[in-house]
MIKE-565984 format. One record per atom (N, C-alpha, C, CB): residue number from 1; residue in three letters; atom name; x, y, z. Coordinates in steps of 0.2 Angstrom, whole numbers, padded with zeros to 4 digits. Glycine has a CB too. Layout:
N
NUM ALA CA X Y Z
...
This chain:
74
1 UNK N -0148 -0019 -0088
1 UNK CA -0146 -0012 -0089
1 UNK C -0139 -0011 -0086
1 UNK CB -0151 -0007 -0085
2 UNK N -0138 -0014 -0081
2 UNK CA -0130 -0012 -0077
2 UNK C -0125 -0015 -0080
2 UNK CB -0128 -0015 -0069
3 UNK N -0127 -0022 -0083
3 UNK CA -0122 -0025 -0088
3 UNK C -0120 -0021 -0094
3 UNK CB -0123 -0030 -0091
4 UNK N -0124 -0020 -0096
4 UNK CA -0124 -0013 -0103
4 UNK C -0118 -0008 -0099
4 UNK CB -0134 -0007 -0105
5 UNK N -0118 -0008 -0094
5 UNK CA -0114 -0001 -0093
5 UNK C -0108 -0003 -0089
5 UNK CB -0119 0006 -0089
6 UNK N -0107 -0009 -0087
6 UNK CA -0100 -0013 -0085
6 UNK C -0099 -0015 -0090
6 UNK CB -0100 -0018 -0081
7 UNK N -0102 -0017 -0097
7 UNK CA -0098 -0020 -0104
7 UNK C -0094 -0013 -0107
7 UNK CB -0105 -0023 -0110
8 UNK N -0099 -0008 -0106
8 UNK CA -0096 -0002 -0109
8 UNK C -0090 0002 -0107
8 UNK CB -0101 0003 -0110
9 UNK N -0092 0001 -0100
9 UNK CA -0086 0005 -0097
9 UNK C -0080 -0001 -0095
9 UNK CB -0087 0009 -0089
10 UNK N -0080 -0008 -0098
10 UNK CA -0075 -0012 -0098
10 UNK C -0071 -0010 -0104
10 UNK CB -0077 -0019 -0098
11 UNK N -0077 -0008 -0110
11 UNK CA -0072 -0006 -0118
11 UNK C -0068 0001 -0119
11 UNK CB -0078 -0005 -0127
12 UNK N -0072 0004 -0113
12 UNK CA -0068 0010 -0113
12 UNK C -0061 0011 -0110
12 UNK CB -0072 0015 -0110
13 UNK N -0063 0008 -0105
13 UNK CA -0055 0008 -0100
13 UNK C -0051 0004 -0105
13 UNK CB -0055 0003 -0092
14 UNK N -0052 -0001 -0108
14 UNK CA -0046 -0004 -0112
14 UNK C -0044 -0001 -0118
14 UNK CB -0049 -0011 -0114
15 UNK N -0049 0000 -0122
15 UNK CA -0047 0006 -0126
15 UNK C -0042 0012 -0124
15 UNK CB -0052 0010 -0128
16 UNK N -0045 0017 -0116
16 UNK CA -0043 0020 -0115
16 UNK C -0034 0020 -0113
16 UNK CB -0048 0023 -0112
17 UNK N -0030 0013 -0111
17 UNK CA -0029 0010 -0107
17 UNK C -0024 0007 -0112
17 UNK CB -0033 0008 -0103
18 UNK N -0025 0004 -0117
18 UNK CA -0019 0001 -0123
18 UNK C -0021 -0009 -0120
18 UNK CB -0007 0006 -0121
19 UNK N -0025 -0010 -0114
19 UNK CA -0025 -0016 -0113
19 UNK C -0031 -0019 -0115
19 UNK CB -0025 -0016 -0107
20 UNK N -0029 -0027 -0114
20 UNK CA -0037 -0030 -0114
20 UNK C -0038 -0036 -0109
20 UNK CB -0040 -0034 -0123
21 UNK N -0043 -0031 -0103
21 UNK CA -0044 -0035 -0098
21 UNK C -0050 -0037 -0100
21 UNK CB -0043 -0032 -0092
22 UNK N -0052 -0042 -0094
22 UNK CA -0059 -0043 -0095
22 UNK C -0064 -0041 -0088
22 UNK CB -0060 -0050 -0096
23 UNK N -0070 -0039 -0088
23 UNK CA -0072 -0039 -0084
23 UNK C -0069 -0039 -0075
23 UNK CB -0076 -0042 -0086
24 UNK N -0068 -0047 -0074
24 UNK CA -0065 -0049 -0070
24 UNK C -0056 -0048 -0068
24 UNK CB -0068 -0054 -0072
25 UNK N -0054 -0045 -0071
25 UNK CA -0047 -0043 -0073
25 UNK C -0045 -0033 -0071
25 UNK CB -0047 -0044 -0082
26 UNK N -0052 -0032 -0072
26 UNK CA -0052 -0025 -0070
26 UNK C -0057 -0025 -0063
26 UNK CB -0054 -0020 -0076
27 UNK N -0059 -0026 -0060
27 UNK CA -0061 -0030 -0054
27 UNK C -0055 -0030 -0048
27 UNK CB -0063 -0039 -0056
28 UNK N -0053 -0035 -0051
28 UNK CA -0045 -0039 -0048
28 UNK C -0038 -0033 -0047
28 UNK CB -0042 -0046 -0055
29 UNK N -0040 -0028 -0054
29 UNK CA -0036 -0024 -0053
29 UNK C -0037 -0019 -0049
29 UNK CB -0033 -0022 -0057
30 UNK N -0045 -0015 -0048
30 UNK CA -0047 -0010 -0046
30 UNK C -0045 -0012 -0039
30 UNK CB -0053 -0007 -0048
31 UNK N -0046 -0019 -0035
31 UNK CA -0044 -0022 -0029
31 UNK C -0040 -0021 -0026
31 UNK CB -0044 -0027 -0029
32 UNK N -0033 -0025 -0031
32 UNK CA -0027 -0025 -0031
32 UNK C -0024 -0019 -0028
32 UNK CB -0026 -0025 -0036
33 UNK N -0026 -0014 -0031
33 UNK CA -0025 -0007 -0031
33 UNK C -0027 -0006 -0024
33 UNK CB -0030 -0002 -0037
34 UNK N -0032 -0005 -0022
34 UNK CA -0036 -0002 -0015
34 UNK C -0034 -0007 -0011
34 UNK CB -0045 -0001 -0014
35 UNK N -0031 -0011 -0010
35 UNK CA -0029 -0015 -0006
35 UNK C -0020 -0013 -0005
35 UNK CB -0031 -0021 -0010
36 UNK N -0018 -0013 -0009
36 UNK CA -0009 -0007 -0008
36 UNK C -0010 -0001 -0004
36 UNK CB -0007 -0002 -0017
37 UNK N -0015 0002 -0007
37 UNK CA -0016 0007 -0005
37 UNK C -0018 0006 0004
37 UNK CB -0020 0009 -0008
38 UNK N -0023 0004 0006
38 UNK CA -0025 0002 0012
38 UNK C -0018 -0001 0016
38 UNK CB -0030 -0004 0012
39 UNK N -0015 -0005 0014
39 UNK CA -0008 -0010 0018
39 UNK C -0003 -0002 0017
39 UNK CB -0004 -0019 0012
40 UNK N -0001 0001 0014
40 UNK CA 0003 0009 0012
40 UNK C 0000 0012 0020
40 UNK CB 0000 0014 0003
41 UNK N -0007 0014 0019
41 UNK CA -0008 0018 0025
41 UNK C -0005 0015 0032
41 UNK CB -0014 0019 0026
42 UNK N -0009 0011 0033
42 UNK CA -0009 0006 0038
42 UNK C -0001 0007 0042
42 UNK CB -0009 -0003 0034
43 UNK N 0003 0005 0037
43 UNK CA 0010 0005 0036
43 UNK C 0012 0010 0042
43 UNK CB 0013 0007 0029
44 UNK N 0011 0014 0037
44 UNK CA 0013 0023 0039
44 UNK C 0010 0023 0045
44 UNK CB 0009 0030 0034
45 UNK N 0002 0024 0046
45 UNK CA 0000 0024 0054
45 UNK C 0003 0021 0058
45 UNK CB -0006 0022 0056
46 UNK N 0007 0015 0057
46 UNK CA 0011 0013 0063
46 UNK C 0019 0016 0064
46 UNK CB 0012 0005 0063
47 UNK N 0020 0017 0058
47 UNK CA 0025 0021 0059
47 UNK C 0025 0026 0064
47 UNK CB 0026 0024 0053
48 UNK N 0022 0029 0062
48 UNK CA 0021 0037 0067
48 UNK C 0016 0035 0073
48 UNK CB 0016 0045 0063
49 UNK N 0016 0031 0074
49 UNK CA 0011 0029 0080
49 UNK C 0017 0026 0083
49 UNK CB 0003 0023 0079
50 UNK N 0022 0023 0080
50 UNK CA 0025 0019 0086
50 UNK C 0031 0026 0087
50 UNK CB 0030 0008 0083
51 UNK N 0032 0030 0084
51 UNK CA 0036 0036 0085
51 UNK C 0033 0039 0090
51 UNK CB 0037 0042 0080
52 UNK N 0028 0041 0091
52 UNK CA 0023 0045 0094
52 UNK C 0023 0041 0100
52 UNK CB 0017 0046 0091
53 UNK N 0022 0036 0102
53 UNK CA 0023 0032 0108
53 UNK C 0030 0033 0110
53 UNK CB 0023 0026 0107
54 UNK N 0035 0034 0108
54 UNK CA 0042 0033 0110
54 UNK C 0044 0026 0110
54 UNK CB 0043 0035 0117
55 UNK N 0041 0023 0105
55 UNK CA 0043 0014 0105
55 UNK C 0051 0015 0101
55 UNK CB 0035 0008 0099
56 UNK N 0052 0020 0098
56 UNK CA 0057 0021 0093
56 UNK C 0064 0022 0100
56 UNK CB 0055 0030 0085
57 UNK N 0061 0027 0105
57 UNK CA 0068 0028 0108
57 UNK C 0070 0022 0110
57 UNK CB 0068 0032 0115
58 UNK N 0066 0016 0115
58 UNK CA 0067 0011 0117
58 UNK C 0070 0007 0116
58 UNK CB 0065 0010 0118
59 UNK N 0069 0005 0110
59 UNK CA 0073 0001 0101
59 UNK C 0079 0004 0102
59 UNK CB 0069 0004 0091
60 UNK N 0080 0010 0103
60 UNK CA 0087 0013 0102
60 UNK C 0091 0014 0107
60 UNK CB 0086 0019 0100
61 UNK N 0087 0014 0114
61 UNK CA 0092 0014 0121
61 UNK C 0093 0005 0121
61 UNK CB 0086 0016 0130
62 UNK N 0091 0000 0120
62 UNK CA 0092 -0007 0119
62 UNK C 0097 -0008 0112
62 UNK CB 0085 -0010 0119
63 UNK N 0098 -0006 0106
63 UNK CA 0102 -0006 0102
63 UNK C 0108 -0003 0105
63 UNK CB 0099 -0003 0098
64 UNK N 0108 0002 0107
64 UNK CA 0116 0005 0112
64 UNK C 0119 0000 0117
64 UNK CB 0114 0012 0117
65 UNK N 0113 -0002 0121
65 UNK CA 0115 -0005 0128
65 UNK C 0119 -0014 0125
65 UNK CB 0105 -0006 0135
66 UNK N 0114 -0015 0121
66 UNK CA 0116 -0023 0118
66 UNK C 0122 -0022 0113
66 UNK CB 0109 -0028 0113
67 UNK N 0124 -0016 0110
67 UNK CA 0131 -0016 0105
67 UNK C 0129 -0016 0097
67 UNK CB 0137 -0024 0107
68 UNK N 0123 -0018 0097
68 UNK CA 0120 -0019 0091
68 UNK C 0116 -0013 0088
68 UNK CB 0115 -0024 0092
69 UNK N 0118 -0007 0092
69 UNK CA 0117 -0002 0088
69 UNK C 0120 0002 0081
69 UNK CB 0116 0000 0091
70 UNK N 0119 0004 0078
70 UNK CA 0122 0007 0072
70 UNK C 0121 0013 0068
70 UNK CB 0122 0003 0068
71 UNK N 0126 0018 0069
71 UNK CA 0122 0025 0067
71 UNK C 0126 0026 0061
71 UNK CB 0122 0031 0073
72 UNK N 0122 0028 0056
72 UNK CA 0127 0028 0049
72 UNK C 0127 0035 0051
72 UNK CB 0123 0026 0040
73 UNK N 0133 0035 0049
73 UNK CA 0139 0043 0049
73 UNK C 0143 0041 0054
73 UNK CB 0137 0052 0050
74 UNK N 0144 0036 0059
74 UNK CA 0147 0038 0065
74 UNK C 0153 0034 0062
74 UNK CB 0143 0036 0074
């Protein structure tokens, strides 16, 4: 019964889609996908987590103090 309805909804997506995956191909891609996605968040949560800390000033008081800083427009 579930194969009937992973076979069907494999012809539909491809149809719907202009592609021809297979089973295992759309699997790999739905993965793919949620897996970007997860590493994207991730990303971002440390972004604003290491702002939110002040890890960003420190980077920046040490970039001044060592000459290796660089502010575009200056």
């Amino acid at each position: 019964m579930s194969l009937d309805f992973l076979n069907g909804l494999v012809t539909w997506m491809n149809g719907a889609t202009g592609v021809d995956f297979s089973v295992h191909g759309w699997i790999a891609f739905i993965f793919g996908g949620i897996g970007v996605l997860v590493l994207n968040v991730g990303l971002m949560w440390l972004v604003v987590r290491s702002n939110r800390n002040g890890h960003d000033e420190v980077a920046d008081e040490i970039g001044r103090s060592t000459g290796h800083h660089k502010v575009i427009g200056d």
